[in-house]
C-alpha positions as CSV (number, residue, x, y, z in Angstrom):
1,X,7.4,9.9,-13.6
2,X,4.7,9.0,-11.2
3,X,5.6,8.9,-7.3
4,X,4.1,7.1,-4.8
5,X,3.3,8.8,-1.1
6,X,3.6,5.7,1.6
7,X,1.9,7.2,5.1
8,X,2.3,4.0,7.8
9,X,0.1,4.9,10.8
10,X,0.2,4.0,14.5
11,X,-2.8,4.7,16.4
12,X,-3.0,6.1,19.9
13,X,-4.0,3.1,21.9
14,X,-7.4,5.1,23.3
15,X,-8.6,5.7,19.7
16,X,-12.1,3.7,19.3
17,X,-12.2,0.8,17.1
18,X,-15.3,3.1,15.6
19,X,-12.9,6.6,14.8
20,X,-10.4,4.1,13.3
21,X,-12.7,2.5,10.9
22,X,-13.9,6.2,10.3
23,X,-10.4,7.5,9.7
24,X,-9.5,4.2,7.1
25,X,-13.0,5.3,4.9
26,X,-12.2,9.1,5.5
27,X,-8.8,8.4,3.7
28,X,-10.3,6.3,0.8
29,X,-12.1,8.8,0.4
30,X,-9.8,11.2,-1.0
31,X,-8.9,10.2,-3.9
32,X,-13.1,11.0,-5.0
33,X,-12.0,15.0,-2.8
34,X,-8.5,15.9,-4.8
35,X,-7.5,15.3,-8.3
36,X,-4.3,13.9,-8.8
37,X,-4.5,11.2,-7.0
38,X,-4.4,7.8,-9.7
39,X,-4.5,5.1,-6.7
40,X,-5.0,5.0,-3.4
41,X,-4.1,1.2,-1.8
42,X,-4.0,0.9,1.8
43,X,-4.8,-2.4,4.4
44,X,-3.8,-3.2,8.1
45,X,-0.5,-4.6,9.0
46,X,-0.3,-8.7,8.6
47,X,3.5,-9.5,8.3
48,X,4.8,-12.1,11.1
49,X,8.1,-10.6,11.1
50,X,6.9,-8.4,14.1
51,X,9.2,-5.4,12.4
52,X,6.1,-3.1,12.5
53,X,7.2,-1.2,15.4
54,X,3.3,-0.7,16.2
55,X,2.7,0.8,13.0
56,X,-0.9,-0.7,12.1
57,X,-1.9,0.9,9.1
58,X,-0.4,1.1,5.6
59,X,-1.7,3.5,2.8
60,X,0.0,4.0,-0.5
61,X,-1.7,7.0,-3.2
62,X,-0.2,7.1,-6.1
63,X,0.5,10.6,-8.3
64,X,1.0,11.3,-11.9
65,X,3.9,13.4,-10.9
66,X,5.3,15.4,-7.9
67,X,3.3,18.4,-9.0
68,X,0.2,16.3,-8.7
69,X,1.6,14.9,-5.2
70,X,2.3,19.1,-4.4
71,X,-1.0,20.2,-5.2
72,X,-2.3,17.2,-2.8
73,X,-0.4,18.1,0.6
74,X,-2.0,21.8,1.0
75,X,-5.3,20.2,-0.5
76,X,-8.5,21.7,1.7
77,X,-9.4,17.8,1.8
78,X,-6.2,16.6,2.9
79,X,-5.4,19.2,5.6
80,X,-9.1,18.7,6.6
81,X,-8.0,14.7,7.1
82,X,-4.7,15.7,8.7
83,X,-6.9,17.0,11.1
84,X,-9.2,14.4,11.9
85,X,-6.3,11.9,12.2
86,X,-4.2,14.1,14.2
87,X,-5.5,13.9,17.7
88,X,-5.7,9.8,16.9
89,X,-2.3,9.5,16.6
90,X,0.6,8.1,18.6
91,X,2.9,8.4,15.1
92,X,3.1,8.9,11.3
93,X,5.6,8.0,8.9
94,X,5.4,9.5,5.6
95,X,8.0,8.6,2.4
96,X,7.9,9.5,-1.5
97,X,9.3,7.6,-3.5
98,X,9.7,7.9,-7.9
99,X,8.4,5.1,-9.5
């Protein structure tokens, strides 16, 4: 069964526009670093229910499997991101879910 990883970022509100847009490629971008990964969707936040609770950012990968998805979180690529994004942060929210 495939799963799908949802990560919903808030930025820190001192993050450049510039790192942002960096950060938004730099995760695109790993679906090219890590096998595994059969989609990657992802956009900025755009519902007017103003439920978001800051969260600005919305990135979905999709993995064949959860062995695909466990082979992905200690990725070299991935904890490399991880670290990038990091310091930019105010808060993450990660879920899996079986689709």
């Amino acid at each position: 069964m495939a799963i799908r990883h949802l990560v919903l970022l808030r930025f820190a509100p001192e993050t450049p526009a510039n790192e942002r847009r960096g950060i938004e490629a730099a995760f695109a971008a790993l679906p090219t670093q890590i096998d595994g990964i059969t989609a990657l969707e992802w956009g900025t936040n755009v519902s007017p229910e103003g439920l978001a609770k800051g969260f600005t950012h919305a990135f979905v990968l999709t993995f064949a499997d959860t062995t695909a998805r466990d082979a992905y979180l200690p990725h070299p690529a991935h904890l490399a991101f991880v670290a990038r994004l990091r310091p930019c942060l105010a808060d993450v929210l990660v879920l899996d879910f079986i689709v």
